[in-house]
N, C-alpha and C positions, 0 to 999 in steps of 0.2 A: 228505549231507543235513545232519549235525551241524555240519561248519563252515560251510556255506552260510547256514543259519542262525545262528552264532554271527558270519558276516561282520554279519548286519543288527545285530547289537550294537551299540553306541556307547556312550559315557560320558566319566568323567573320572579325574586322579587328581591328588592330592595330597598333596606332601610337608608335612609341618606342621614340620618341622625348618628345611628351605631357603625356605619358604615360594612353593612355585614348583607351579607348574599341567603337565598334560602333555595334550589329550586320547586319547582309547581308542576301538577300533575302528572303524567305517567312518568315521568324523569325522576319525580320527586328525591328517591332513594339516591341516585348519584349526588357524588362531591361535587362543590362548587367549587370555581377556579379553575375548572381543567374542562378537557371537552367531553360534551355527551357523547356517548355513541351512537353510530348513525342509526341502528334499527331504532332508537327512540327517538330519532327527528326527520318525520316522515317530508318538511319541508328542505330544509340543508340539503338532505342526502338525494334531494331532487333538483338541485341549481347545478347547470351544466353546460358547459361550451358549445355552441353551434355554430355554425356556418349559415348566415340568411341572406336573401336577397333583401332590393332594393323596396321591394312592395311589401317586405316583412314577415315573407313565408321560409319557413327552414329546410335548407336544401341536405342540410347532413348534421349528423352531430356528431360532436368529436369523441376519440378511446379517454373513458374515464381517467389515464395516470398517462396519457401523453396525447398533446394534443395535434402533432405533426403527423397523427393517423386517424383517420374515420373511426368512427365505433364499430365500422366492419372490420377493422384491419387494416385496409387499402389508404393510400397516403394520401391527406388532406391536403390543401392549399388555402393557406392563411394568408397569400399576398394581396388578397381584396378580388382575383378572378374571379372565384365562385361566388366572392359574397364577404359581407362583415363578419367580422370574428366577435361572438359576443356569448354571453352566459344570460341562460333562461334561470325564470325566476318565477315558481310557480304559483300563483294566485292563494293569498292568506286570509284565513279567518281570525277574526282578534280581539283581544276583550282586556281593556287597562282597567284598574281599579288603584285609586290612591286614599290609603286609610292613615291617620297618624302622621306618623314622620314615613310610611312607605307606600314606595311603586309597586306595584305587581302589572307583569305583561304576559299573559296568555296566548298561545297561536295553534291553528291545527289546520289542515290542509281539507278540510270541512269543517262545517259549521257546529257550533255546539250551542250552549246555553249561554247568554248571554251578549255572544259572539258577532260580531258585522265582519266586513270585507273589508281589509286594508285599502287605503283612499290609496296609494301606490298602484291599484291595479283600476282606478275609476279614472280612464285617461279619457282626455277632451269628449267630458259627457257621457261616456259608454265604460263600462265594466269588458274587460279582457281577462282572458285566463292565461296571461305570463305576461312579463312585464322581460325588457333584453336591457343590460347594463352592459358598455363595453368589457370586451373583455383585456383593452387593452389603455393608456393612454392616451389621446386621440391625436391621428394624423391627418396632415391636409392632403389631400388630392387637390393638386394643382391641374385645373382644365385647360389651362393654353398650353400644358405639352400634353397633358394626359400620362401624366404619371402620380406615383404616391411620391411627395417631397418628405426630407427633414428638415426640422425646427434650425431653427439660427437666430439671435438678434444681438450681434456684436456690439456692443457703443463703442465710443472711440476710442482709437487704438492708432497706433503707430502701424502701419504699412507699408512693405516692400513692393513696390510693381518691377516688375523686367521682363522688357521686351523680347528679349533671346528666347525666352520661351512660355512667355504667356500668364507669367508664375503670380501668385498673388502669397508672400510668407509673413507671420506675425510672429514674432519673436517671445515676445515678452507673454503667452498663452501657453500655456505647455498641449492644452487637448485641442485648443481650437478648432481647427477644422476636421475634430476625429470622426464625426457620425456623416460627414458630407459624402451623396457618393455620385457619379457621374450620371449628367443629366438634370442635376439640381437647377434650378432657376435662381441665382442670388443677385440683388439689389445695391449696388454699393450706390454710396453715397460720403459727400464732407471729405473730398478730392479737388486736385486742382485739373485733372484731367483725365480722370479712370470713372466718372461717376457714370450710373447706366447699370441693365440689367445684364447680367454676366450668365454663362453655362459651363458650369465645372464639367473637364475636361478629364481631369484627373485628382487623384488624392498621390502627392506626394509624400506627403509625411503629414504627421497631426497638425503640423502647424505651415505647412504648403500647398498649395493647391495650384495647378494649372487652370484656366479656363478658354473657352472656344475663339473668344477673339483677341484681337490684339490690345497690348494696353502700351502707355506709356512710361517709358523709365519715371522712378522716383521714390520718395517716401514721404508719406503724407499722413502727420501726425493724430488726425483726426477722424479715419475713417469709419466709417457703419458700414455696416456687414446683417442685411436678413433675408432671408426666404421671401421670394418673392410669391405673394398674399392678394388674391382678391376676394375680398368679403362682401362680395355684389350680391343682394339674394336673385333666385333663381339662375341667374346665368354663372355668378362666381363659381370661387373652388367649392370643394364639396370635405366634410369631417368623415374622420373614417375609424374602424380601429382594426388595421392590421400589422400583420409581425414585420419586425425586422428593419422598421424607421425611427429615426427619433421625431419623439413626440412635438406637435407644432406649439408653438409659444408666442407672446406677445402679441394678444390682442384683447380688446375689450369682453365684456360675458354676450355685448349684444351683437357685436363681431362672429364669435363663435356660435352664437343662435340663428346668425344668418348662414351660418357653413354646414350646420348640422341640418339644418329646415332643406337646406339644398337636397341632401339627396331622396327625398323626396315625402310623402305626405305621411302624418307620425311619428318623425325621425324631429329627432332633437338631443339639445345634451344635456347631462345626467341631471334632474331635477329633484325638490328635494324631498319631496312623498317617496319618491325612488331610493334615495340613499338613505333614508329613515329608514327606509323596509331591509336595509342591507343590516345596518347599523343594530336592527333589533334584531333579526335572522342570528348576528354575530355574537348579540349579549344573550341570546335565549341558549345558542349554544355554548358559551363557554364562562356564562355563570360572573361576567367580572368585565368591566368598565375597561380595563388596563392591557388592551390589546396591544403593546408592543412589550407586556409579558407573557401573555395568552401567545402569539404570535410570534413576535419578532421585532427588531427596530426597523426591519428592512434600510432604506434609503435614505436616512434622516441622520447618519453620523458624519457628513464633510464639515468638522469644525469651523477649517480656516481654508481648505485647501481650495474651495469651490471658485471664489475670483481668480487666483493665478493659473486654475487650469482652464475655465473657457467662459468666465463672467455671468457667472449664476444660470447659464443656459445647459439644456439637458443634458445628462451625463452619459445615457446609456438608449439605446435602442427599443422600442419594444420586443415581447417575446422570450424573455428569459425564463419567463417560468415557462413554458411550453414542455419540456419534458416529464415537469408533473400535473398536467391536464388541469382535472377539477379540484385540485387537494390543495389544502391550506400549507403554506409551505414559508419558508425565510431563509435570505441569506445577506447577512450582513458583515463587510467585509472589513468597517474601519476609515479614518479618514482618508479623503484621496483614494481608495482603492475603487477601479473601475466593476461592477456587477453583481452589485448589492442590489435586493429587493424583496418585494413580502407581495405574498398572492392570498387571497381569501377567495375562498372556493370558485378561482378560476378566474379572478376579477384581479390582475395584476396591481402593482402600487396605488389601492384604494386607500393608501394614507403613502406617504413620503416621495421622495424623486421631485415632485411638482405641486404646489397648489395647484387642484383643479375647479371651475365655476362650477357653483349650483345655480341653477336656474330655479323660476316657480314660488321665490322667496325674494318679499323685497321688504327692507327692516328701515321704517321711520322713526330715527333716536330711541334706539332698543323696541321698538313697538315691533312685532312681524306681521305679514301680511304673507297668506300664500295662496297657490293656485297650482292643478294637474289639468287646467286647460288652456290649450296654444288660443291665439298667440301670447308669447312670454311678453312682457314689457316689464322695464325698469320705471323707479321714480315716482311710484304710482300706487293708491289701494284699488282705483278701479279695476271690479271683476277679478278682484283677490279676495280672499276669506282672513276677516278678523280673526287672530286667533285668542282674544280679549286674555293676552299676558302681556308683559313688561319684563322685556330680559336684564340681564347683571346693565349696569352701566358704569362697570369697574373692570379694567383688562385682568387677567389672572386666573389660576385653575380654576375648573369649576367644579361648584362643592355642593350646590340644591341643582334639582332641575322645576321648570316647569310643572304645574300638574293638569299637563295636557294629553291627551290621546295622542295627537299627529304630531308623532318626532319630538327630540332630545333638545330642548333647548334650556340654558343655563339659565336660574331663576338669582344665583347668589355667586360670588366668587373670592376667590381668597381661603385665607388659614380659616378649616385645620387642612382644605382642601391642596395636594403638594401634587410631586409626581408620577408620586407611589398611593394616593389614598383620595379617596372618592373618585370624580369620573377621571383621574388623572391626565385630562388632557387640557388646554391652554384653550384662553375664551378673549379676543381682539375686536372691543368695537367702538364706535364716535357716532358721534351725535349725528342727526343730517339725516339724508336719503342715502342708504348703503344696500350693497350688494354682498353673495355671499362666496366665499369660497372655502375648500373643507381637505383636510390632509395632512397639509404641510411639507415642506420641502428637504431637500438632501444637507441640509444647515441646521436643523428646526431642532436636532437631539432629543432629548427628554419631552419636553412638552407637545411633541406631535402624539399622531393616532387615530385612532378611525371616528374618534369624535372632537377630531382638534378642527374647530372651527374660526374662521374670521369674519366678522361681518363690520370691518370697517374701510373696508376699500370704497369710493365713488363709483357711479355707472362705466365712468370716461379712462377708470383705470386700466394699464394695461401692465403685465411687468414682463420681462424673461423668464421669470421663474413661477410663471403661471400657464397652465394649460386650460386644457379643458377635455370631455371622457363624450364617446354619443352614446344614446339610448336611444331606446325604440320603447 
């Protein structure tokens, strides 16, 4: 029974010396570099889009290759009425062993020889049998209208007001107000007589907007421009992931821990036991570290264009991958071009478009500390788990990892490690109490991916070009 079971195994292994792939048990015979097939990974071929409520029960799942219909057939709704749109993630059996210069990562969706249960699924104190990452970017639901808002955080800018029709235009942005759409709540500010919270009225053009009240004539060199944000726990907005908004941005990881905690008991944003278990699900299947050649570059080529079209704020909507459901998918379109993105098994821009927070990890001058029970707090090792390593404490690819069980973190970095060779993704960090975020953004090129990590931002950071993802 023991090795019957430990046949269903599969994995990988990795030398970080030779820099060379091998895989491990029942797979074994398949090439490295490319993907396994699904009847050999009984985990992948089980992560899948659903529809859940707010108390974290699944109300429908979505059709495997389109996600705008039930898995009956009958047409879904992803606009957050039924429920959050997110990808199940079936509970892993896991066995690391690091010999020499290599990694080996084992998994089977039962238990085998040697085997425990991925700490991703031992959420605040209790073992669960699925773990929900969103399946999109995260959006705010703003509760004083009761709607799902889009992201915005303008800084200053030259602004038009005129009175004749309410008009609010920015010239010098070419996309600025492309993802705004009626009903928005926005915040101006750094006016000599327009400041206050506004309600787009209309999209006139990308870089027009009308709004509900009146303003006064002028131009006013300095203006701010965002989504208007209340990060109150319990009674504020609420984190979401549904189609068809652009993703919220600018605000702290502990900001976005109170907007996610809001919608109710469980619910949180993506944490890093969580994206670990994504991160190795991804390397077990496709044998290679280089997931934006396994994959795609998705959203990570606006060289230069990104400031003149709307100041490093979101470029696209969620929801583009929706036509191919659960499937790994890419489309990258080039600098400046609008609807580029990369989806892993149904978990849209899980690298480029946005850095998004990890929660559940907090890094004292490269030391980590982590934890899969709420509540999150930054700043801190209380009622976090040592992880007794010491990461790179040099910016640059990364070339050794860790030789820990929980999650990919960079032991070394630098030559011979590039962008094409070893984990090929980029490693940002500083001394201090730092927080993490993981992706990389629609600028980032080359050195993004699904293990381009930062972990040099402060608690108190906040950017544009930072989100954040919810989980359950």
């Amino acid at each position: 029974m023991g090795r019957r079971k430990h046949h269903r195994a599969y994995g990988v292994s990795w030398d970080e010396s030779a820099d060379t792939y091998a895989r491990l048990g029942q797979g074994k015979s398949a090439a490295t570099t490319t993907k396994l097939p699904d009847n050999l990974m009984a985990l992948q071929s089980r992560m899948k889009r659903c529809v859940i409520n707010d108390a974290g029960v699944v109300q429908y799942y979505l059709n495997p290759t389109d996600s705008t219909k039930k898995a009956d057939g009958s047409a879904a709704v992803l606009t957050g009425a039924d429920g959050q749109v997110m990808v199940e993630i079936p509970q892993c059996w896991f066995k690391y062993v690091y010999s020499g210069t290599t990694h080996q990562w084992l998994i089977s969706k039962e238990q085998f020889n040697g085997a425990s249960r991925l700490n991703a699924f031992y959420k605040n104190n209790a073992w669960v049998a699925s773990r929900y990452e969103g399946a999109y970017e995260g959006v705010l639901y703003d509760t004083s209208v009761a709607i799902y808002t889009n992201g915005i955080y303008q800084t200053a800018v030259s602004c038009v007001f005129a009175n004749a029709d309410s008009s609010l235009t920015i010239a010098s942005r070419t996309g600025v107000f492309s993802l705004l759409t009626v009903g928005d709540k926005i915040v101006v500010s750094g006016t000599a007589a327009n400041n206050g919270t506004k309600t787009v009225a209309s999209l006139v053009s990308a870089i027009k907007i009308t709004i509900a009240e009146a303003v006064t004539n002028g131009t006013d060199a300095a203006t701010v421009i965002q989504t208007e944000k209340d990060f109150t726990a319990t009674t504020g907005d609420v984190l979401a992931s549904v189609s068809g908004k652009a993703p919220i941005n600018y605000g702290t990881r502990a900001n976005f821990r109170a907007v996610a905690k809001n919608r109710g008991t469980g619910w949180r944003q993506q944490d890093y036991d969580l994206i670990s278990a994504i991160q190795l699900l991804y390397l077990v299947e496709f044998a290679s570290f280089y997931s934006q050649s396994m994959i795609g570059a998705g959203l990570t080529d606006w060289s230069g264009a990104w400031p003149g079209y709307n100041d490093y704020n979101p470029i696209n909507n969620t929801g583009l991958s929706n036509a191919k459901g659960n499937t790994t998918f890419n489309v990258s379109g080039g600098n400046g071009v609008v609807g580029s993105y990369m989806t892993y098994r149904g978990i849209e821009n899980f690298f480029g478009h946005m850095w998004k927070w990890v929660d559940g990890i907090s890094i004292s001058s490269n030391v980590p500390y982590v934890t899969n029970n709420q509540p999150f707090t930054d700043n801190t090792a209380a009622n976090y788990t040592y992880l007794e390593v010491t990461l790179s404490n040099v910016n640059g690819y990364q070339n050794t990892l860790t030789q820990i069980s929980r999650g990919f973190l960079p032991l070394t970095t630098g030559a011979p490690a590039s962008t094409t060779t070893k984990i090929t993704d980029y490693y940002w960090q500083t001394s201090g109490w730092r927080v993490a975020i993981l992706g990389g953004t629609a600028d980032a090129g080359a050195i993004a991916g699904a293990f381009y990590l930062s972990v040099s931002n402060a608690s108190s950071s906040a950017g544009r070009n930072i989100g954040a993802r919810l989980a359950f």
